[in-house]
C-alpha positions in Angstrom: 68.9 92.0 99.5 71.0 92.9 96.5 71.5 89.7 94.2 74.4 89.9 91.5 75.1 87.6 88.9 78.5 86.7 87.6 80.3 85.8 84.6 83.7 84.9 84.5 85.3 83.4 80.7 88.9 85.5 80.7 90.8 82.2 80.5 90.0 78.8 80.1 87.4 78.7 83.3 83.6 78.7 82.4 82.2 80.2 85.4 79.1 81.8 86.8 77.9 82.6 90.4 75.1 84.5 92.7 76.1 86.7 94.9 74.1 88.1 97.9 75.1 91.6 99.2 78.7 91.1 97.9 79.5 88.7 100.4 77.6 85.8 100.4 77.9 83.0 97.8 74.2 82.1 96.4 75.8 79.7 94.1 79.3 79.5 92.2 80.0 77.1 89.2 83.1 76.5 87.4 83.4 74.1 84.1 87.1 73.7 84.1 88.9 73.0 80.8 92.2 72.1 82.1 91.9 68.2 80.3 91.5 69.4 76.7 94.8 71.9 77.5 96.9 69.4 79.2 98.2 67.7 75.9 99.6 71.2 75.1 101.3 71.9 78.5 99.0 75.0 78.8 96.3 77.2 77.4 95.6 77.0 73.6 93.5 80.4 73.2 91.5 79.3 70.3 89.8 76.1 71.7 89.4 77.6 75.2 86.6 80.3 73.3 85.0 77.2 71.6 84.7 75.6 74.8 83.5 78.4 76.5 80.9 79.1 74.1 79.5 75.6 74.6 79.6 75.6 78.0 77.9 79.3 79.5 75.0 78.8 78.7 74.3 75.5 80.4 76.7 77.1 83.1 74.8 80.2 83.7 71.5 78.0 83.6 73.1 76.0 86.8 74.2 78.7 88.5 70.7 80.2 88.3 69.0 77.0 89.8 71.3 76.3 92.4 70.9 79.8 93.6 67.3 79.3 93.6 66.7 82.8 91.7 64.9 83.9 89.1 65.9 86.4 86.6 63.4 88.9 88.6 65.5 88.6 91.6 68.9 89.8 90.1 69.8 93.6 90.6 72.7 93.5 88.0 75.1 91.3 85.7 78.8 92.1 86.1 81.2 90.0 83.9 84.8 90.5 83.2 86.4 92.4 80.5 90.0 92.0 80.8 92.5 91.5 81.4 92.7 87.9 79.3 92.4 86.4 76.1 90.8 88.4 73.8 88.7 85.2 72.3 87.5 83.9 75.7 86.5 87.3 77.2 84.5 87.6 74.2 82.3 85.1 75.0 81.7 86.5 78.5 81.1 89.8 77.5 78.5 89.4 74.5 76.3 86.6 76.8 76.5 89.1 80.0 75.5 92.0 77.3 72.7 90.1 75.5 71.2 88.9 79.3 71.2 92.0 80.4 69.8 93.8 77.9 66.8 91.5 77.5 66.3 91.2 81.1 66.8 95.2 81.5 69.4 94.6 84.1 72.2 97.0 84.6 75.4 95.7 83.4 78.5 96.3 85.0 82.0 95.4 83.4 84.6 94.3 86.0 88.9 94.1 86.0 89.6 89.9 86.7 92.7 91.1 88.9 90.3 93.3 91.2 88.0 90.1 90.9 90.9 87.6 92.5 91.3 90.3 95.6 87.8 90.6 96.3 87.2 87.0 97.0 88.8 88.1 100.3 85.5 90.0 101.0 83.2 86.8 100.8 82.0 85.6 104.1 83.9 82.5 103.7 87.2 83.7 103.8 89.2 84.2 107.2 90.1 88.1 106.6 86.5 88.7 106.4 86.1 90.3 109.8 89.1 92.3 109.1 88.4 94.1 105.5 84.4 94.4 106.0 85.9 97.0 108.9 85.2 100.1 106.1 88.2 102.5 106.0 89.8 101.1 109.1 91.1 98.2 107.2 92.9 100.6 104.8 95.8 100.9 103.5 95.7 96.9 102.3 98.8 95.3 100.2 97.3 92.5 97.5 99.5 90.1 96.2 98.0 88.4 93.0 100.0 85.4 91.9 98.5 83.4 88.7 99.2 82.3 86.1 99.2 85.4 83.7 99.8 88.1 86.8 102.6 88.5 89.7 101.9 92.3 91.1 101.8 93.9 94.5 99.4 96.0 94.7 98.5 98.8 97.6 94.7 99.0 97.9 93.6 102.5 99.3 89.8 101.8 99.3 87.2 99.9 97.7 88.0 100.5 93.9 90.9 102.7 94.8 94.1 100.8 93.5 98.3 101.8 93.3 100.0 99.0 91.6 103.8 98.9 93.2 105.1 96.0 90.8 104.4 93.5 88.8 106.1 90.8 86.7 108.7 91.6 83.7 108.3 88.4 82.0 107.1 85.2 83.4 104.2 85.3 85.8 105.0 82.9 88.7 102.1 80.6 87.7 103.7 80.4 84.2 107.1 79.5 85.4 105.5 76.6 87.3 103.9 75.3 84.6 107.1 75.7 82.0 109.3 74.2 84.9 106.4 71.1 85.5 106.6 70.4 81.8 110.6 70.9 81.9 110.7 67.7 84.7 107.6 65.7 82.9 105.5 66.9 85.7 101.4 66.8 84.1 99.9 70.1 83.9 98.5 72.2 85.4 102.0 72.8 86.7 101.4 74.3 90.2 99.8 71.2 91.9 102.3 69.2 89.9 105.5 71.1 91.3 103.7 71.1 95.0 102.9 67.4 94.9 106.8 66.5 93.9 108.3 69.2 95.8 106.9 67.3 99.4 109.7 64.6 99.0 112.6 67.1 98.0 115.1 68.8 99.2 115.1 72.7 98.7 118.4 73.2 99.5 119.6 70.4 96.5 119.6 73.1 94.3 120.7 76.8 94.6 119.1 79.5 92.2 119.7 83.1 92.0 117.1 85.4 92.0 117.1 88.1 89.5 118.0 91.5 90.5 115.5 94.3 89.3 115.7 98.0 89.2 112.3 98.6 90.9 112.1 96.5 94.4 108.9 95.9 93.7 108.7 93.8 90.1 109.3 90.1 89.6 110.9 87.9 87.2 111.1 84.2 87.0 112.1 83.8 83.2 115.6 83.5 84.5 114.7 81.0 87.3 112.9 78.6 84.7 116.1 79.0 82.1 118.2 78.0 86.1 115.8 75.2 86.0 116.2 74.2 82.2 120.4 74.4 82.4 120.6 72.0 85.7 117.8 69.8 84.1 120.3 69.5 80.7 123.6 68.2 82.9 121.0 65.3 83.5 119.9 65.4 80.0 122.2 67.4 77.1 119.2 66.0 74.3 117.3 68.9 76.3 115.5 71.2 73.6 117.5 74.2 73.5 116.4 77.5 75.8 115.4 79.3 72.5 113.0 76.4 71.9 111.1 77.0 75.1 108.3 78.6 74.2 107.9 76.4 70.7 105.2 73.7 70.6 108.3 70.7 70.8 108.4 68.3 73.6 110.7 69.8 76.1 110.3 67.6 79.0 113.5 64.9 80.5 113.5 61.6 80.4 116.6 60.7 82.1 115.8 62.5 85.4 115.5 60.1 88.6 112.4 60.6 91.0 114.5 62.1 93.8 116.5 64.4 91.4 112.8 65.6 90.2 111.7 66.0 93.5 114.6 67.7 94.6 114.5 70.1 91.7 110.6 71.0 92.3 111.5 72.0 96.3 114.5 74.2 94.8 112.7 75.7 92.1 109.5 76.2 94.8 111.0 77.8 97.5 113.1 80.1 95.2 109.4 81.2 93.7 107.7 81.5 97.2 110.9 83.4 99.0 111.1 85.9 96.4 107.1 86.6 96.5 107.4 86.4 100.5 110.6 88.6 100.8 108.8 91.8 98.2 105.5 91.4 99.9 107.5 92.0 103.6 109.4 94.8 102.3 106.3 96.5 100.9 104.4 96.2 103.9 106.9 98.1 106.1 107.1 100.7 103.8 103.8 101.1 103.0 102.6 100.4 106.5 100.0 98.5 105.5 96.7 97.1 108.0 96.7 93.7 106.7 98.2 91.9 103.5 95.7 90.0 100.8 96.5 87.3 98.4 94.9 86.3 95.6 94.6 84.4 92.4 95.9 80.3 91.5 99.6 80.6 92.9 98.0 81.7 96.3 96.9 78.0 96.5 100.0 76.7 97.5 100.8 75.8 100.4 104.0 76.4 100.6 103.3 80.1 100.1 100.3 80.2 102.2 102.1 78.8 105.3 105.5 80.8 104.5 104.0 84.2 104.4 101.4 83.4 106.9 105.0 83.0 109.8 106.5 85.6 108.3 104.2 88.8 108.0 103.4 90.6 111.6 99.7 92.1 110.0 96.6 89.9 109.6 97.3 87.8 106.6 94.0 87.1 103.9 93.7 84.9 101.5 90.7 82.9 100.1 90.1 79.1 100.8 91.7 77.1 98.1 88.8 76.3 96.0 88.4 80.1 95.6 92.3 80.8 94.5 91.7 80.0 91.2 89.7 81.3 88.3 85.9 81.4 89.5 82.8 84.3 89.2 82.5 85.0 92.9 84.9 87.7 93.1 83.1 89.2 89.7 79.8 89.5 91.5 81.6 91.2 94.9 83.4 93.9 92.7 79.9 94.0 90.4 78.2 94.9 93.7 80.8 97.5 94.8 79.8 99.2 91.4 76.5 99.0 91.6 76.2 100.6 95.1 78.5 103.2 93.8 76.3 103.6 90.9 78.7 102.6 88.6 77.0 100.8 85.6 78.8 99.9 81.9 77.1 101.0 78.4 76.0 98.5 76.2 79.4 99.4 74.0 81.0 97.7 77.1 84.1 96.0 74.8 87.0 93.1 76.4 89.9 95.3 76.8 92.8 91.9 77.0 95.4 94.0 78.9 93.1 95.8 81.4 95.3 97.5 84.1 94.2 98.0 87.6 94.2 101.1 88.9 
């Protein structure tokens, strides 16, 4: 048995986990900071690598215990180095680095994006049958939808990775939480929007989608400014679209609960149609086995049951606890690597806009 441990700090999620023979979760423990962000309507970079450097060790230490392993029983320490913010990867990096060295474990540096699609290789998740096939299950299409990522990606192998798209401006899980704040929604903005959206009407409001010169990237900046200009015919004391992404309090006050509601369904199914209409058209052409989601967006459920009706290939995606930030899918791709042989120096650095390819 091959036991991996780890680390994941690339945002504002403390986490650590065991993992048994890259599918089976030994242990997986998250300290979220989303209450010390929520004043600010999202991630301030600076306290999230305090916080995290208060809160691995004792997470690690939990982790450990719940897994019931010693440090004698690990094979390796993977831990992500990017892409995120620089500060809180940081953190990650150096603890991973000092563990292993002392313990003389290899360590192995992993992508977080290739993290979020391999949660879909844990035991727990319905696809598992399907992508634990070996090369049958090839060629796979990966949608990761989070907060700081919106690509398509087509996944040749294990490791193997041609990105198709990804987002111009706004990643979808940033429009949700800009549009949440917009309608005085709390954050984090995602379950907010859900929550208000299931007593709207998504056809009160009609957006356009933005039109793109590769099929394949997103953009939702103009969808949240849509959002912002309908919200100011309710409310012309609005803060200004230029003010957006300033520190001011941009939210309305002179929005009734059903226009709210009606605005979150609008804005929603705009977000999951556009996601669900690129991920069909790459499928065809691509002629994909199966289609993966991943990352915090993939938690909704508007998505999750819109793409699961529409696609005519098996459809993965991990259980809901598992869409967001969390170290399992670090220890899965950290046991790809290490069966591959594919261990990190000790100059292993945080590289913040890691690609995946």
């Amino acid at each position: 048995m091959t036991l991996i441990l780890g680390i994941e700090s690339s945002c504002d999620e403390t986490a650590a986990a065991v993992i048994a023979d890259g599918v089976e979760i030994r242990s997986n423990v998250v300290a979220s900071q989303v209450d010390l962000h929520r004043q600010y309507g999202g991630v301030f970079p600076e306290m999230a690598s305090r916080q995290h450097v208060k809160a691995i060790v004792p997470v690690i230490a939990e982790a450990m215990a719940e897994a019931e392993a010693g440090w004698e029983d690990l094979d390796a320490i993977a831990v992500t180095h990017g892409p995120g913010l620089a500060g809180s990867l940081l953190v990650g990096v150096n603890v991973a680095k000092g563990l292993a060295y002392g313990r003389g474990l290899p360590l192995i540096g992993v992508n977080h994006l290739e993290a979020h699609i391999a949660t879909n290789w844990l035991s727990v998740s319905p696809v598992h049958d399907l992508v634990s096939t070996g090369s049958d299950a090839f060629p796979l299409l990966c949608l990761i939808v989070s907060g700081g990522h919106t690509s398509l990606i087509l996944m040749h192998d294990l490791g193997r990775y041609e990105p198709l798209g990804s987002t111009v401006d706004d990643a979808a899980g940033e429009a949700f939480d800009k549009v949440a704040r917009l309608l005085g929604l709390e954050y984090p903005g995602g379950p907010a929007v859900q929550r208000a959206a299931k007593d709207g009407d998504p056809r009160a409001f009609s957006f356009t989608r933005a039109r793109l010169d590769h099929d394949y990237d997103f953009s939702f900046s103009g969808l949240k400014t849509a959002v912002l200009r309908t919200v100011q015919q309710y409310d012309p004391d609005l803060v200004r679209p230029g003010d957006m992404a300033s520190g001011e309090q941009r939210t309305a006050r002179k929005l009734r609960p059903k226009t709210v509601a009606d605005l979150a369904a609008s804005f929603q199914v705009t977000v999951v149609d556009t996601l669900v209409d690129k991920t069909l058209r790459a499928a065809a052409e691509y002629g994909v086995h199966g289609v993966l989601m991943a990352g915090g967006v993939a938690a909704n459920r508007a998505l999750r049951e819109t793409m699961q009706d529409a696609l005519n290939v098996p459809l993965g995606m991990p259980p809901i606890s598992l869409a967001t930030d969390n170290a399992t899918g670090v220890g899965v791709v950290g046991y790809w690597a290490l069966q591959r042989g594919q261990t990190a120096g000790w100059d292993l650095d945080v590289v913040p806009r890691l690609q995946l390819a």
